[in-house]
Residue, then its C-alpha position, 0 to 999 in steps of 0.5 A: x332150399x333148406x340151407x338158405x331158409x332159416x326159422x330160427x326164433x320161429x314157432x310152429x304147431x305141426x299136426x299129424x307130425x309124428x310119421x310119414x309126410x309130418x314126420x319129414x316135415x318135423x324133421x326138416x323144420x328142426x334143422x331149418x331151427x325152428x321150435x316146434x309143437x307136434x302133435x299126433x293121436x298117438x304119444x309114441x310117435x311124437x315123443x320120438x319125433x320129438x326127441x328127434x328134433x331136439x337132437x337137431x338142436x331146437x326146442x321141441x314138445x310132443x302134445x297127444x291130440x285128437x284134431x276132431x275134438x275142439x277142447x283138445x285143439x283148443x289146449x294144444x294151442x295153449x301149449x305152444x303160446x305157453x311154450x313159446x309165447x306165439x305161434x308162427x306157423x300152423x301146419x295142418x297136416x292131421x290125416x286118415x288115411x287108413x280109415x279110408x275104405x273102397x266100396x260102392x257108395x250105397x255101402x258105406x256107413x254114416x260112422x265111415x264118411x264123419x271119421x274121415x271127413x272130421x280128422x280131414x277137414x273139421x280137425x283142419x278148421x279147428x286148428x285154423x280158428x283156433x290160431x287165426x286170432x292169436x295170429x291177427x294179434x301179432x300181426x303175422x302167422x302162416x297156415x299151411x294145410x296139406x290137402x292132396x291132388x285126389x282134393x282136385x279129381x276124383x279117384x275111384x271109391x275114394x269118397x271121403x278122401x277125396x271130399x275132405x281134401x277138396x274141402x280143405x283146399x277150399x278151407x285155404x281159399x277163404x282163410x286166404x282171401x280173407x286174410x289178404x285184407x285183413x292186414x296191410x301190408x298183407x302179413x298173414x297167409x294160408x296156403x295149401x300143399x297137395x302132393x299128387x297122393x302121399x305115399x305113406x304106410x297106410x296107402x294099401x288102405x286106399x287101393x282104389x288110388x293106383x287106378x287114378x295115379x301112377x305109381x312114380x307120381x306117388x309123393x314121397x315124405x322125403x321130396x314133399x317135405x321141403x315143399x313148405x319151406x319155399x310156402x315160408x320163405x317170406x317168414x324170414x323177414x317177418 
């Protein structure tokens, strides 16, 4: 898939991109030639993820965001139209995992339901309405959200992971029976991957999972990162 798919010219703002699932997903997105704008809370990850990419030979930034603060979505978007003059694509792959915790629900706080569900979905709308406009400008523009299979089934005391992520899904269907009129023919899009549940460093922090899925479904980084590519091969042409 990935040799027969080329981004090369194309834009994209990947959040959550400096480890596990976004870090796969930088690093195929480079080596399909696409320009990329990562972003991560934390700089480390995604100066290396950065550098990564560069030496795959495209042009690569690294931009520190927290997606729950809309100013600094805000400004990473900036970055990118600033760096490259458009985005071509929105990955929306910003996550918590580890901040997820299994208990009764009667025991979790108010602090532990708003942190997952505002890195989950609220970050995911702040990064869609932040690129949608300039997008509608151009006249196309791809946003691809990664919810997950819990965003369609419960899994045991997994609230807010599994809440978000619904949500997210649910995020996809507006953006994209919105977008299916707003240009014709139809050039912009979103789209949604849900890996069954992503095997990542912090998947310890979501025990209650392995009673919902077994462990050969778990989604490995390396196999559901080129997911997006078959979600964007009509990018080619536009």
């Amino acid at each position: 898939m990935l040799e027969s798919l080329s981004l090369e010219g194309k834009s994209v703002v990947i959040t959550g991109g400096g480890t596990g699932l976004g870090r796969a997903m930088v690093r195929d997105m480079a080596r399909a030639g696409a320009n990329l704008m990562i972003a991560g809370r934390r700089s480390g990850p995604i100066e290396e993820a950065a550098a990564e990419a560069e030496s795959l030979g495209v042009k690569a930034f690294s931009e520190a965001t927290d997606v729950t603060d809309s100013a600094q979505v805000a400004a990473l978007m900036k970055a990118c139209m600033d760096r490259f003059g458009k985005i071509d694509v929105l990955l929306n792959n910003a996550g918590a995992v580890s901040d997820n915790v299994r208990k009764p629900i009667w025991e979790l706080t108010d602090e532990e339901w708003d942190r997952v569900m505002r890195v989950n979905l609220t970050g995911a709308f702040y990064c869609a309405r932040e690129v949608s406009q300039p997008m509608v400008a151009q006249g196309h523009g791809k946003i691809i959200n990664t919810a997950s299979g819990f965003g369609l089934r419960g899994g045991r005391e997994i609230y807010m992971y599994c809440c978000s992520k619904g949500g997210m899904i649910q995020l996809s269907r507006v953006l994209f029976s919105i977008w299916l009129v707003t240009a014709s023919p139809p050039t912009l899009s979103c789209l949604v991957l849900y890996p069954l549940a992503p095997l990542t460093p912090w998947q310890p922090a979501c025990p209650g999972a392995a009673s919902s899925c077994q462990p050969a479904s778990w989604a490995n980084p390396k196999t559901s990162a080129p997911w997006p590519f078959f979600l964007l091969r009509q990018l080619q042409t536009t």
